[in-house]
FIKE-441195 format. One record per residue (C-alpha): residue in one letter; residue number from 0; x negated, y, z. Coordinates in steps of 0.25 Angstrom, whole numbers. Example, Ala and Ser with C-alpha at 12.3 -4.5 7.8 and 13.67 -1.06 7.14 Angstrom:
<r->a	k->0	c1->-49	c2->-18	c3->31> .
<r->s	k->1	c1->-55	c2->-4	c3->29> .
REM end
This chain:
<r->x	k->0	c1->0	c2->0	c3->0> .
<r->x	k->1	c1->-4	c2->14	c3->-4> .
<r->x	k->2	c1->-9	c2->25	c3->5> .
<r->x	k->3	c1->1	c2->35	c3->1> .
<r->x	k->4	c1->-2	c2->51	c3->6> .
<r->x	k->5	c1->4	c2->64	c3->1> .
<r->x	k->6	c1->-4	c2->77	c3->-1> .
<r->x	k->7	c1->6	c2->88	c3->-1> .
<r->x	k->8	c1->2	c2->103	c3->-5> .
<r->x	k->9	c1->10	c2->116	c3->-5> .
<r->x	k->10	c1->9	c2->126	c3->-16> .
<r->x	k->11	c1->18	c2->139	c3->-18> .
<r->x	k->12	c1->23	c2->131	c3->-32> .
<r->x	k->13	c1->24	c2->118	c3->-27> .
<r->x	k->14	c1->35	c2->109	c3->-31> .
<r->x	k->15	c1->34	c2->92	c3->-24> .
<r->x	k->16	c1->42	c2->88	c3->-37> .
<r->x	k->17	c1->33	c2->93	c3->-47> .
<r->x	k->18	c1->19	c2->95	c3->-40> .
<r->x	k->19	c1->14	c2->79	c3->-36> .
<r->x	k->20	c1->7	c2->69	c3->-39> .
<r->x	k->21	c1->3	c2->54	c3->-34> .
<r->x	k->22	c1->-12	c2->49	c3->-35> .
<r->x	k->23	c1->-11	c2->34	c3->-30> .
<r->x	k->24	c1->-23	c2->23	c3->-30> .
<r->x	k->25	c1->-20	c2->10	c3->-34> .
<r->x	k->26	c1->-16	c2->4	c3->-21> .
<r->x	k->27	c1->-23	c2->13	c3->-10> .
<r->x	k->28	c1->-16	c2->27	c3->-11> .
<r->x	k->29	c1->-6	c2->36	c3->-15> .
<r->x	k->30	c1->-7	c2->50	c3->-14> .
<r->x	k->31	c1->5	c2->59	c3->-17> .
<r->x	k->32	c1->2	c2->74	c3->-18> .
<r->x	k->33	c1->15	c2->85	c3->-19> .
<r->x	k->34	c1->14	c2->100	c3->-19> .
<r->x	k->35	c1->26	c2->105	c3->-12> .
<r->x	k->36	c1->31	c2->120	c3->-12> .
<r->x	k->37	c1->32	c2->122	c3->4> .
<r->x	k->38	c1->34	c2->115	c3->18> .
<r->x	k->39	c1->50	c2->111	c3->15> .
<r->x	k->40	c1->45	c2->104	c3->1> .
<r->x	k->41	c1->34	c2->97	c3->8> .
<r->x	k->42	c1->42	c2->91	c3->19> .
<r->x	k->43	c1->51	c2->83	c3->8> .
<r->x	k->44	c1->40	c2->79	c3->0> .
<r->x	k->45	c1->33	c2->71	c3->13> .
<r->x	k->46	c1->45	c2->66	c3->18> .
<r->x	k->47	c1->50	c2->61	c3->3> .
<r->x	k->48	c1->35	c2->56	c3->2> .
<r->x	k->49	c1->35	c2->48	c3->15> .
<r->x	k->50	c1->49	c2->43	c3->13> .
<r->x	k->51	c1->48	c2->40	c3->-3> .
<r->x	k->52	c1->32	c2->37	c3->-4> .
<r->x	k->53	c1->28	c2->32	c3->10> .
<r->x	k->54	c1->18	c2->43	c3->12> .
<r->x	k->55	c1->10	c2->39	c3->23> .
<r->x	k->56	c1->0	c2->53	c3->24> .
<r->x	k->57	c1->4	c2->68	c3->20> .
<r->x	k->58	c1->-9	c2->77	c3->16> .
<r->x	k->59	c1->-3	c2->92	c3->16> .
<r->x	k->60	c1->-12	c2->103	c3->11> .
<r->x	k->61	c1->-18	c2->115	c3->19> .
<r->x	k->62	c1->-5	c2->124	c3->17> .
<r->x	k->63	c1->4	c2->117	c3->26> .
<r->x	k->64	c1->4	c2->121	c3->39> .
<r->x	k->65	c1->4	c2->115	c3->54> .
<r->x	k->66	c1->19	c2->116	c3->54> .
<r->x	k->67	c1->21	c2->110	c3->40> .
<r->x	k->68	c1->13	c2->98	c3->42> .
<r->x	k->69	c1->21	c2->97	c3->55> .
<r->x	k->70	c1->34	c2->96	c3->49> .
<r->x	k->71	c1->30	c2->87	c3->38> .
<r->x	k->72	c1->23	c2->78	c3->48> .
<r->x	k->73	c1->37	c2->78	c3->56> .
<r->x	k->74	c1->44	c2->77	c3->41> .
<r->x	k->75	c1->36	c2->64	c3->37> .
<r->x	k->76	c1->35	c2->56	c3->51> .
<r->x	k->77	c1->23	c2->51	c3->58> .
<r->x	k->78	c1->22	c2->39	c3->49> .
<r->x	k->79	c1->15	c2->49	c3->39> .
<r->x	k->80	c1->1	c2->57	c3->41> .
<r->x	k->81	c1->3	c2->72	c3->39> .
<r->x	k->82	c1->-11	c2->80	c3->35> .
<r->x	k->83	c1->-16	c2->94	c3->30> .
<r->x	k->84	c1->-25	c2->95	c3->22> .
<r->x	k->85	c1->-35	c2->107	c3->28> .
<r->x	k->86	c1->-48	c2->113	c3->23> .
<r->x	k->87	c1->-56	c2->122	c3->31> .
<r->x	k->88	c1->-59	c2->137	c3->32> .
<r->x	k->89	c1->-67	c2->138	c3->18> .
<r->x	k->90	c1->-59	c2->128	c3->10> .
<r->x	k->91	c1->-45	c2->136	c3->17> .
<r->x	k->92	c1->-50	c2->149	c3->11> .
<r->x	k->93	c1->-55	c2->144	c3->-1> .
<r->x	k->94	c1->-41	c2->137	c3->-4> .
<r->x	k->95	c1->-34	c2->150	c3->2> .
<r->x	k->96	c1->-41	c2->159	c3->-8> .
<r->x	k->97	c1->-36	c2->149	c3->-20> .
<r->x	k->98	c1->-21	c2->148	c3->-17> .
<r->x	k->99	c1->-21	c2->165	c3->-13> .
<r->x	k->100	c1->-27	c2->167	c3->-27> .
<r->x	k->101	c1->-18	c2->158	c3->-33> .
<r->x	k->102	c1->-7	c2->165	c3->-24> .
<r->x	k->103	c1->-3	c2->152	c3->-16> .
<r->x	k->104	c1->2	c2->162	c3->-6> .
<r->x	k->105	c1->11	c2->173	c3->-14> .
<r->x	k->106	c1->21	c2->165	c3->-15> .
<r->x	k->107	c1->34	c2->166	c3->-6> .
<r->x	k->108	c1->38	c2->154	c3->3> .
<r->x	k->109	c1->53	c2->148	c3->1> .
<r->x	k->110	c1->61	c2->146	c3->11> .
REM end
């Protein structure tokens, strides 16, 4: 049986329906990577995940915060390991500098 783990990442323009993929080895592991719009979207996809895929690890990238991870931890079930991706002080502000320019940040929450 395959190791099964989704990365989940959030982008501004992020859309789970249309922004994945699946990279699976032979026999060995299955890594499923979605990029979802915000914290409500996330929560549906790791619960869809789990439920329909039989996720047993969640990877979230640097974006979501303590409380997000949280809720998706409570979301999931303690069956299934939550992580964060995190980098330290250089690569935070080498990453930071990227998304500002890109203007990651100009655009307005839903919600």
């Amino acid at each position: 049986m395959a190791f099964k783990a989704l990365f989940l990442a959030h982008a501004p323009d992020g859309e789970a329906e249309k922004y994945r993929c699946v990279i699976a080895t032979p026999r060995y592991y299955k890594l499923f990577v979605i990029v979802v719009r915000d914290q409500e979207e996330a929560i549906q996809v790791c619960k869809k995940a789990v439920k329909e895929e039989g996720i047993q690890s969640i990877l979230l990238c640097p974006g979501f915060t303590h409380r997000d991870v949280a809720e998706i931890s409570e979301a999931v079930g303690e069956n299934v390991g939550v992580f964060v991706a995190r980098g330290d002080g250089p690569s935070n502000k080498i990453s930071r500098e990227v998304m500002t320019g890109e203007g990651w940040f100009l655009e307005k929450k839903k919600g």
